[in-house]
PAMILO-394671 format. One record per residue (C-alpha): residue in three letters; x, y, z. Coordinates in steps of 0.2 Angstrom, whole numbers, padded with zeros to 4 digits, always signed. Last residue first. Example, Ala and Ser with C-alpha at 12.3 -4.5 7.8 and 13.67 -1.06 7.14 Angstrom:
<pts>
SER+0068-0005+0036/ALA+0062-0022+0039/
</pts>
This chain:
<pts>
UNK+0602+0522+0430/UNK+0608+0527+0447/UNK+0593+0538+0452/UNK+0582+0523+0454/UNK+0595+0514+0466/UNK+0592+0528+0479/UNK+0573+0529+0476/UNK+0572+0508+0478/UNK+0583+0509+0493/UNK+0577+0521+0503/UNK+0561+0517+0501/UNK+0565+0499+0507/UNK+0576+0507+0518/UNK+0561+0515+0526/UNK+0550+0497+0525/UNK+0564+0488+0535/UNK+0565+0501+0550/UNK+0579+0511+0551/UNK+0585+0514+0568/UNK+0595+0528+0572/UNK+0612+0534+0574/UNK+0616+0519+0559/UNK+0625+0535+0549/UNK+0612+0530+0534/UNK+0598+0533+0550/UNK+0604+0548+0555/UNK+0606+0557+0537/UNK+0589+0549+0533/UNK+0583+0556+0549/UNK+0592+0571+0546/UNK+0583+0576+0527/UNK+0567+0573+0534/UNK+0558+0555+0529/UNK+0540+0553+0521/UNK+0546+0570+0512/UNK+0541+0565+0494/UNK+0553+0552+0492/UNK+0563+0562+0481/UNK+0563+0579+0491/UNK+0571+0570+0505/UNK+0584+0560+0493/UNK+0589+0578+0486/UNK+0592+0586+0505/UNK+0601+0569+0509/UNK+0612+0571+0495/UNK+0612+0564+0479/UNK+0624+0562+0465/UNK+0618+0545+0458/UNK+0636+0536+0462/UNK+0639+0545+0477/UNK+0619+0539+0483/UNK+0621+0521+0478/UNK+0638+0524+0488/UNK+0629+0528+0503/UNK+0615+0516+0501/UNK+0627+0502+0498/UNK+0637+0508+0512/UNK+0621+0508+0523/UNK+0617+0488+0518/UNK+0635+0483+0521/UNK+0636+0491+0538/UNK+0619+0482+0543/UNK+0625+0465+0538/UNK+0644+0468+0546/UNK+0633+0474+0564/UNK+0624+0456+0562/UNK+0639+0445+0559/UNK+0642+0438+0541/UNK+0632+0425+0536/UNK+0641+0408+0528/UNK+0629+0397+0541/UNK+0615+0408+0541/UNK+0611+0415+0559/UNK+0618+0432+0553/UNK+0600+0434+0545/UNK+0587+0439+0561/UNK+0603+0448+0567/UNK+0604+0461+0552/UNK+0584+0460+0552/UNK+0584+0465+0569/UNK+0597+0481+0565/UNK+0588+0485+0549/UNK+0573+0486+0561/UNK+0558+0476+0560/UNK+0540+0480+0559/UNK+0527+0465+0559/UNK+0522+0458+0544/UNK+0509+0446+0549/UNK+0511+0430+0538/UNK+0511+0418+0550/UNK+0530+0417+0546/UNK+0531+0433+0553/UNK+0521+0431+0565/UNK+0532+0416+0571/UNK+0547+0428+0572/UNK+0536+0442+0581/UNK+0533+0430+0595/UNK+0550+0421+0596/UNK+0558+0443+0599/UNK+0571+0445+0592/UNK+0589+0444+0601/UNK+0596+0436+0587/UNK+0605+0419+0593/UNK+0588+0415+0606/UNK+0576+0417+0593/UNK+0585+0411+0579/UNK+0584+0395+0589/UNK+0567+0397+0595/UNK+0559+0399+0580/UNK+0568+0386+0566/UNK+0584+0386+0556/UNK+0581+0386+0540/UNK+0563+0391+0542/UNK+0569+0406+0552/UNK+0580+0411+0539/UNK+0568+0410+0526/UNK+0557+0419+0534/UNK+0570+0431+0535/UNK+0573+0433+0516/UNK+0556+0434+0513/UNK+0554+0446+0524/UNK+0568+0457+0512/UNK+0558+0453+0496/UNK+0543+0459+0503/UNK+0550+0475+0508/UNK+0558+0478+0490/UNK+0540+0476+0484/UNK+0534+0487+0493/UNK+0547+0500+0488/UNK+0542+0496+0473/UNK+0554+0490+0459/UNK+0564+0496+0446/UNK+0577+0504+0458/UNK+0580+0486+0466/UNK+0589+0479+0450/UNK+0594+0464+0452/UNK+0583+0461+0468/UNK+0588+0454+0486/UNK+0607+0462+0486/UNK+0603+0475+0500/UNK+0595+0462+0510/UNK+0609+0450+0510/
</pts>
């Protein structure tokens, strides 16, 4: 899922880490067309088709969790966004970081208790913050 959409995300952008994860829900909307993942998700049919008219409008981890539980051999939406916070919490065991660090690492576009917050799922991340979250955690693993 959006957690496993590069080899090696720490070598990327975050930027690029964004783009992979739209692509991944254009694809699921294609697959399964607007209204349909629409309906099963909860988004919005109006962001979905701007999405696929190449807008990139803002989704949460939460949306995006949804957007992809509509594949056939998906897990459900709350086990997509569980799986993508584990893996930034044990990204972060295994790179010895702390929230503190991780602030300091992306030069403070998050505080230390939003990114604690949001790894806890008590806020919602959007797509382009775990996309920084992401790539900075996964960077530090090497």
């Amino acid at each position: 899922m959006l957690h496993e959409v590069a080899d090696d995300p720490g070598a990327h952008t975050p930027e690029e880490l964004h783009e992979r994860y739209e692509a991944e829900l254009i694809g699921a909307v294609e697959a399964h067309g607007v209204e349909k993942v629409a309906e099963e998700s909860g988004v919005e049919a109006s962001r979905l088709r701007a999405l696929l008219d190449g807008e990139t409008p803002e989704f949460t981890l939460e949306e995006a969790a949804a957007i992809l539980s509509v594949l056939a051999d998906a897990p459900d939406a709350e086990t997509i966004a569980m799986l993508v916070r584990d893996d930034l919490m044990m990204g972060m065991s295994m790179a010895v970081l702390d929230v503190e660090a991780v602030e300091s690492g992306i030069g403070g576009q998050l505080e230390a208790k939003e990114i604690q917050s949001k790894l806890e799922g008590r806020f919602p991340m959007k797509l382009r913050e775990l996309a920084l979250l992401h790539q900075f955690i996964e960077s530090k693993k090497r």
